[in-house]
C-alpha positions as CSV (number, residue, x, y, z in Angstrom):
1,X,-23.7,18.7,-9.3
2,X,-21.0,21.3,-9.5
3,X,-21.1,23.5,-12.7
4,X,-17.9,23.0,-15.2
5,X,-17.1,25.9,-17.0
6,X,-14.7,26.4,-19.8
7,X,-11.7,28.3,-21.0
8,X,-10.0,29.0,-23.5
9,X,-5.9,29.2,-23.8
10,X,-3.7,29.9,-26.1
11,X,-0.7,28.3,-24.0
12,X,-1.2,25.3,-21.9
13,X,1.7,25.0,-19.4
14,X,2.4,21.2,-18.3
15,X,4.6,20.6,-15.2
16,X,6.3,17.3,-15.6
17,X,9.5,16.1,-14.2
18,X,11.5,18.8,-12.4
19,X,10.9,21.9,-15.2
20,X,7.9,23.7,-16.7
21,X,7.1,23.4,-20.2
22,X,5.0,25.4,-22.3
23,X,2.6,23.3,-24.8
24,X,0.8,24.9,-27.3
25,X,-3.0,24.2,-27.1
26,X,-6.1,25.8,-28.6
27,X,-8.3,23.3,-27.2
28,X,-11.4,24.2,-25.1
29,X,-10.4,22.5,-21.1
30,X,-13.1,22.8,-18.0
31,X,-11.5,24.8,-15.0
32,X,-11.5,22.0,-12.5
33,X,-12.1,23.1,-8.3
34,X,-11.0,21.3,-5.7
35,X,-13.4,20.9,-3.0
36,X,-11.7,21.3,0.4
37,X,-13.0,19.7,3.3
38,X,-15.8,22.1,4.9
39,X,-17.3,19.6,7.1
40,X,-15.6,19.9,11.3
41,X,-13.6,16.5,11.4
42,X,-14.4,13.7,14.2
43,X,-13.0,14.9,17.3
44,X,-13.4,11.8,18.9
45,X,-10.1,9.6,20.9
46,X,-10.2,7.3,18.2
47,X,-6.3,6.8,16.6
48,X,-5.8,8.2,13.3
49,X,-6.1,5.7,10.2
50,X,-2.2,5.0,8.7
51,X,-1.3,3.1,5.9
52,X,0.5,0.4,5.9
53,X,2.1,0.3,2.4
54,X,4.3,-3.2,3.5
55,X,4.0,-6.1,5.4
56,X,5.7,-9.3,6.8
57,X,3.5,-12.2,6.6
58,X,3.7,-15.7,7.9
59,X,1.1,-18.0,6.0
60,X,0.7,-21.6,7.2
61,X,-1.7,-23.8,4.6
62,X,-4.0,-26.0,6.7
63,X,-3.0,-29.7,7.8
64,X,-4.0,-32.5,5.8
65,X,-7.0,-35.0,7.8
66,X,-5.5,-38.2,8.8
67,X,-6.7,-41.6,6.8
68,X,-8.7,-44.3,8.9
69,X,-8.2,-47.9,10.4
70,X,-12.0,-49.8,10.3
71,X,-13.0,-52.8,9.5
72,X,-16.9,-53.5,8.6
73,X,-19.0,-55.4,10.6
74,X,-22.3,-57.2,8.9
75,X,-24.7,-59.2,10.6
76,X,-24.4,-62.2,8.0
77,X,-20.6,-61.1,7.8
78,X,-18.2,-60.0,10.6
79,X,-15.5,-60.1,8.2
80,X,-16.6,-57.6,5.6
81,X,-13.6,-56.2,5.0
82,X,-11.0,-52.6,5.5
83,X,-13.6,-49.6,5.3
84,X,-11.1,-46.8,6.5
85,X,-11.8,-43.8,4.3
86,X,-9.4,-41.1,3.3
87,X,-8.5,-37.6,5.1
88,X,-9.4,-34.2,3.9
89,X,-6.6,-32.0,2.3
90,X,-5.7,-28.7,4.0
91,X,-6.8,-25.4,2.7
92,X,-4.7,-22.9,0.8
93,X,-3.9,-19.8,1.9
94,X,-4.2,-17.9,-1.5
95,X,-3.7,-13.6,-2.2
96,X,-6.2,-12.3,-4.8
97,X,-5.7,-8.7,-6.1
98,X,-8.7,-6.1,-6.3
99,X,-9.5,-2.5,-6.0
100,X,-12.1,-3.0,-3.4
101,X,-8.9,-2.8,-0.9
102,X,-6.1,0.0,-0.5
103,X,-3.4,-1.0,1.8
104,X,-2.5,-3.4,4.3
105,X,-4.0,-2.5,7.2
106,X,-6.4,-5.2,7.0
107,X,-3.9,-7.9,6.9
108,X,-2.8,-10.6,10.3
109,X,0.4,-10.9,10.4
110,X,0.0,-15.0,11.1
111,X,-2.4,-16.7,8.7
112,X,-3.5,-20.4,9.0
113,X,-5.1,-22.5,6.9
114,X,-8.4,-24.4,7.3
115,X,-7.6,-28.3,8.5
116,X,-8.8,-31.4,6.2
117,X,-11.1,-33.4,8.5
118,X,-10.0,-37.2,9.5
119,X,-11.5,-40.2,7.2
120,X,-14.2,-42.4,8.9
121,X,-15.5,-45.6,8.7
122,X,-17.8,-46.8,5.7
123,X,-15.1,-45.7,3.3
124,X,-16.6,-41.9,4.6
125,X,-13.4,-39.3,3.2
126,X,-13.0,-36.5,5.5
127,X,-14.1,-32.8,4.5
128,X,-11.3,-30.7,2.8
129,X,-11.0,-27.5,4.1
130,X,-11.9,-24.6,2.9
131,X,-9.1,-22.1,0.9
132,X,-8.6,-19.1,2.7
133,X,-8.9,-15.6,-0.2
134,X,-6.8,-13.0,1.2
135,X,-7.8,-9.6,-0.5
136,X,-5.2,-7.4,-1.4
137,X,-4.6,-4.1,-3.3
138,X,-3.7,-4.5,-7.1
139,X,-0.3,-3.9,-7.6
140,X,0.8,-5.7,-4.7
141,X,4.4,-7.2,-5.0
142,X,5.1,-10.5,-3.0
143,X,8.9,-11.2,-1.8
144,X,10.5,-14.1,0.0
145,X,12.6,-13.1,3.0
146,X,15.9,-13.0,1.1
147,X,13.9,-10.2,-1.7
148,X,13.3,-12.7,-3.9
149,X,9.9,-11.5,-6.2
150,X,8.1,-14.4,-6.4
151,X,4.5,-12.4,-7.1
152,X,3.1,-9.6,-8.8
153,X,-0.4,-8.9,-8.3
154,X,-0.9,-6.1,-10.7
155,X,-4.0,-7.2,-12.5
156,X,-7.4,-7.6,-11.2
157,X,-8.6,-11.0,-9.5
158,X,-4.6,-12.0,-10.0
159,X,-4.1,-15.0,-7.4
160,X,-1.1,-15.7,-5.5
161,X,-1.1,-19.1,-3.5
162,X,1.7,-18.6,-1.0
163,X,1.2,-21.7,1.1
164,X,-0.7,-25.0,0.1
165,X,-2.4,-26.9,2.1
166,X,-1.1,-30.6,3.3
167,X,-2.8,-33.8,1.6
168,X,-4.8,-35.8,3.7
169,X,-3.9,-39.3,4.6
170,X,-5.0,-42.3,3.2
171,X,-7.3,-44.7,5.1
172,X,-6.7,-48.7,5.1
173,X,-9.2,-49.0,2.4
174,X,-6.8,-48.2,0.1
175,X,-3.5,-50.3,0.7
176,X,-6.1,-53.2,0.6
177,X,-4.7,-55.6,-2.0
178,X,-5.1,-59.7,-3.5
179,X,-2.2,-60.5,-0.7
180,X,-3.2,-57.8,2.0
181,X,-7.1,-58.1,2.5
182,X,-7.2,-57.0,5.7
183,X,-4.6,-53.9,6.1
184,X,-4.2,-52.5,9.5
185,X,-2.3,-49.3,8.2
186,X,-2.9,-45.7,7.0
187,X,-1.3,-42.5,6.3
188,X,-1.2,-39.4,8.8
189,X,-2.4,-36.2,6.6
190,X,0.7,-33.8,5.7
191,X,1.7,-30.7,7.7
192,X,0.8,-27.7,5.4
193,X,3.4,-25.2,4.1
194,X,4.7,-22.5,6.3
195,X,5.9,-19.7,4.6
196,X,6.9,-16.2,5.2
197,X,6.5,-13.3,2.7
198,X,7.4,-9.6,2.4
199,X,4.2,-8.1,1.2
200,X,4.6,-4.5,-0.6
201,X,2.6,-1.7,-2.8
202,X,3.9,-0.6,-6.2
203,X,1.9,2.3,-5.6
204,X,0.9,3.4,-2.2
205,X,-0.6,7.7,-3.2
206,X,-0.5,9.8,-6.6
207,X,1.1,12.0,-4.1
208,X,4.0,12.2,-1.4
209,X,4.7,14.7,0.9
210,X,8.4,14.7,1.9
211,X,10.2,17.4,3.7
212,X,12.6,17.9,6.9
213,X,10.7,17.2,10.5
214,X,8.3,19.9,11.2
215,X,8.2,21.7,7.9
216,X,4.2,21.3,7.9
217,X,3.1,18.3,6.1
218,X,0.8,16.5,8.7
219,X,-0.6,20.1,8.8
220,X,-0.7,20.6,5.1
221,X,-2.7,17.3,4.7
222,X,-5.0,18.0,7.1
223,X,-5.6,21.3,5.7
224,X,-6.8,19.6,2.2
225,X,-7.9,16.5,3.1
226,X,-10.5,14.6,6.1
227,X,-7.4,13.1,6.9
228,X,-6.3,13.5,10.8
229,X,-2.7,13.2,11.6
230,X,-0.8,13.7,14.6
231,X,0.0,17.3,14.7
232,X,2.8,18.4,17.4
233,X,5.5,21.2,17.5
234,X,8.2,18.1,18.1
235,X,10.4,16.2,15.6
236,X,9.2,12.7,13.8
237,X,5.8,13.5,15.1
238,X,4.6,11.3,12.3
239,X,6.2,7.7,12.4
240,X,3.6,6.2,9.5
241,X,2.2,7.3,6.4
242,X,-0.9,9.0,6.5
243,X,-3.2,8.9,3.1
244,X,-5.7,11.4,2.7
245,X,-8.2,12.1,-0.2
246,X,-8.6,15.5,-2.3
247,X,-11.9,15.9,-4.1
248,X,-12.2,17.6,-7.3
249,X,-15.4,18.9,-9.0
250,X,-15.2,16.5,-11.7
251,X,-15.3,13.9,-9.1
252,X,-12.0,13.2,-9.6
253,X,-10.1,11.5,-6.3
254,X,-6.2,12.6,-5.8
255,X,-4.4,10.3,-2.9
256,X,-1.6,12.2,-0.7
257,X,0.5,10.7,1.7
258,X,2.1,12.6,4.5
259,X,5.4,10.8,4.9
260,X,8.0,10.6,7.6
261,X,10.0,13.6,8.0
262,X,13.3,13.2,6.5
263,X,16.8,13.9,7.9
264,X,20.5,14.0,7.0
265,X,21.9,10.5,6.2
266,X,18.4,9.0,5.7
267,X,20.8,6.8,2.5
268,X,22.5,5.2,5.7
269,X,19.7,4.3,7.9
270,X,19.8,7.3,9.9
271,X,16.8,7.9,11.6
272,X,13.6,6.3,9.9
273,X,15.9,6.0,6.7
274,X,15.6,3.4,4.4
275,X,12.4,2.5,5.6
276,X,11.1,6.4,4.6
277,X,12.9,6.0,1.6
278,X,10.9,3.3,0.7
279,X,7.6,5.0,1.1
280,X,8.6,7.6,-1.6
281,X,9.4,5.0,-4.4
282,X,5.6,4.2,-4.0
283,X,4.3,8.0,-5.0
284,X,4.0,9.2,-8.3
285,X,4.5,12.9,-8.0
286,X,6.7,14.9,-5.1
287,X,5.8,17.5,-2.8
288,X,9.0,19.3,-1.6
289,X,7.4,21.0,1.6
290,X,10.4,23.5,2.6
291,X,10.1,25.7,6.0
292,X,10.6,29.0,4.9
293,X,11.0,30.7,8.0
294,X,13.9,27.9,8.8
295,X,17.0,28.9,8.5
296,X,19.2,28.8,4.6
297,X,15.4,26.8,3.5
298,X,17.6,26.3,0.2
299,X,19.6,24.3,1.6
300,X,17.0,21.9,3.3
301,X,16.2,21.5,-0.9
302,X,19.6,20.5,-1.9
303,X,19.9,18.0,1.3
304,X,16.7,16.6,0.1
305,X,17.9,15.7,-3.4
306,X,21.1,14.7,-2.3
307,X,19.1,11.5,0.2
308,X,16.8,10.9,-2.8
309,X,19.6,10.4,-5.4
310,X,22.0,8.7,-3.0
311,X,19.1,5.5,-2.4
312,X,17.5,5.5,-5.8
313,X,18.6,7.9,-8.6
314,X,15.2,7.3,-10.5
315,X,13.4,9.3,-7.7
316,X,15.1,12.3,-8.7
317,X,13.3,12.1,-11.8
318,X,9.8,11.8,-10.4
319,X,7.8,15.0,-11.4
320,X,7.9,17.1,-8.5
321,X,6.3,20.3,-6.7
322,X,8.3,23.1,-4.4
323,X,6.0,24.5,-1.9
324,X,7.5,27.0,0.7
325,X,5.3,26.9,3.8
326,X,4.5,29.2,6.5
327,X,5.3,32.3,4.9
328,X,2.8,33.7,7.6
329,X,5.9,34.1,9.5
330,X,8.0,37.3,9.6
331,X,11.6,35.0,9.0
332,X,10.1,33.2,5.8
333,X,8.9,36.8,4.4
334,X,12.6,37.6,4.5
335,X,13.9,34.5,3.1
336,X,11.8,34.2,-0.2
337,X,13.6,36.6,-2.5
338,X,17.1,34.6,-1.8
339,X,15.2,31.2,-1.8
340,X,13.5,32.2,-5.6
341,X,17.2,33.0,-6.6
342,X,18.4,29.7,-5.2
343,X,16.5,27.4,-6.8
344,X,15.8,27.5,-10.1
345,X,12.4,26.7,-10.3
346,X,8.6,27.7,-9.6
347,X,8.0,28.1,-5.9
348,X,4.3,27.7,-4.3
349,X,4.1,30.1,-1.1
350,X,1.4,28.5,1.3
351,X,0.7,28.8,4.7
352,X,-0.8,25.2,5.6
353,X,-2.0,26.6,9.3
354,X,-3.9,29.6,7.8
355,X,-4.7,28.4,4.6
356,X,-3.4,30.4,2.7
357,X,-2.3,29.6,-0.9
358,X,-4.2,26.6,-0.6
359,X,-6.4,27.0,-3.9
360,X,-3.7,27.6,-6.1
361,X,-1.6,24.4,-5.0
362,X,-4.2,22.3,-5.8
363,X,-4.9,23.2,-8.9
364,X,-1.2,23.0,-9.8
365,X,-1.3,19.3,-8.3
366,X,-4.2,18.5,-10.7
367,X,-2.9,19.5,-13.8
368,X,1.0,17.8,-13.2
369,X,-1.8,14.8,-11.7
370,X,-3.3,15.2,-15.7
371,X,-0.3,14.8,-16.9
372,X,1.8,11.9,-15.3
373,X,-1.2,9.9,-14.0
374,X,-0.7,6.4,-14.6
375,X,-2.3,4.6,-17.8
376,X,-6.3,3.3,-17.4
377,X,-5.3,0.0,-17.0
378,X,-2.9,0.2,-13.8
């Protein structure tokens, strides 16, 4: 077990929203490590793992069993009567939250109900059928087609049924009456809903990595994480969110997501747009990853804030990190001193290919992680 040492400070500096602030603290706090990945990763063909932080589902409940026409048969009476029993009722298809799952990978994008069987003879009712438990991460929301919520799954074994099952019919057994003795009728068993839904995370990483194409984030995450993105020298080389895992010393788990690279417009539905934009609502703290050896990096920055505040103002008050990457580069050494003076806030230098810088990122990610993490019960 990793050894935990302590420290004390006299100044305790918490990074929260887009500003440091200095907090006055003279308690006793262990010096947390992260432990990056020393372990070669798989190099087999096998496709990298994305998340899927939405889905459209169509859910169809199961069919009701159909009712039944008999009549008994007795050897001292041929006339015994209707015996028709009734059909089964269809299964639900029915969402249940827990922490057991993480995204939406798992999840068909057609789901169908078990059937009701049909009734028999000898007043025998068919067999309902079964309910079909869909597991899905807590905090899942559930939309109709139009955006309508109609679900929010943000409590442990929450249920959601999002199509019932049809009834099953009713066999001639049970229209019998004092004028009808002999009914030759029953009911077919109902169709079961069909229902399409929108499923989406509330939160999908404590962490999102957002940034221009190409400014290192795929590499950055596999740097920290056992994560294995698609890494390529071309733009939108990632098209899906990749989640990866930091481990702490304490035992403590941070999830980062390398997002889709951003680009001018995004507000609009330029490029991968609003759908990108969508994946950063679902972080709870910001990685600006800026090229340094690009050209003007600053202004990469300002663009960034600009698509953010254009689709969702909140966003811009997410608490955020500014990294500068590959300042192993001649162009980025250049551009730091007028990058510093252009934005008026820390800057992180890292190079994600050499790993350089590394250590101190992560511990800055922990302690703005500390800060904003979300309350015990979410």
């Amino acid at each position: 077990m990793a050894l935990i040492k302590y420290i004390t400070s006299q100044s305790k500096r918490v990074f929260c929203s887009s500003s440091f602030r200095n907090i006055d603290s003279h308690i006793e706090y262990p010096v947390i490590e992260a432990l990056l990945p020393k372990k070669a990763k798989s190099t087999t063909n096998a496709k990298p793992y994305h998340f899927s932080d939405s889905k459209v589902i169509r859910t169809v409940g199961g069919n009701g069993g159909d009712g039944s026409i008999s009549f008994l048969q007795l050897w001292c009476n041929e006339k015994a009567g209707p015996d028709g029993g009734d059909g089964g009722n269809g299964g639900h298809i029915v969402f249940q939250a827990t922490k057991a799952v993480r995204s939406l990978n798992h999840l068909s994008s057609n789901m169908r109900g078990d059937e009701g069987q049909s009734g028999r003879s000898k007043e025998c009712h068919g067999r309902s059928g079964q309910h079909t438990i869909v597991k899905v991460p807590v905090g899942t929301i559930v939309r109709t087609q139009r955006g309508t919520i109609v679900g929010d799954l943000d409590k442990e074994n929450m249920m959601f049924v999002a199509a019932r099952g049809g009834a099953g019919g009713k066999g001639n057994r049970f229209f019998t009456t004092d004028r009808e003795t002999a009914p030759k009728i029953c009911e077919h068993g109902q169709k079961g809903e069909d229902l399409t839904y929108v499923l989406e995370l509330r939160s999908m990483a404590d962490i999102g990595l957002i940034g221009f194409p190409n400014a290192g984030k795929s590499t950055l995450l596999n740097a920290i994480t056992r994560a294995r993105p698609k890494i390529a020298p071309y733009a939108f080389t990632t098209l899906q969110p990749y989640v990866g895992m930091v481990q702490y010393s304490d035992h403590t788990q941070i999830a980062v997501a390398d997002l889709p690279g951003i680009i001018s417009d995004s507000h609009r539905n330029r490029g991968l747009g609003i759908q990108f934009l969508k994946h950063v609502e679902r972080c709870l703290i910001l990685i600006f990853l800026l090229d340094a050896s690009a050209e003007s990096p600053w202004l990469y920055y300002e663009n960034l804030l600009f698509e953010l505040g254009q689709f969702n103002k909140k966003l811009l008050e997410y608490p955020k990190i500014i990294v500068a990457n590959k300042i192993d580069k001649i162009e980025a050494r250049n551009n730091l001193p007028e990058l510093e003076n252009k934005i008026d806030s820390p800057i992180i230098k890292i190079s994600a290919k050499h790993g350089t810088n590394l250590e101190e990122l992560l511990k800055v990610m922990r302690k703005i992680y500390d800060t904003c993490k979300p309350s015990a019960e979410w």
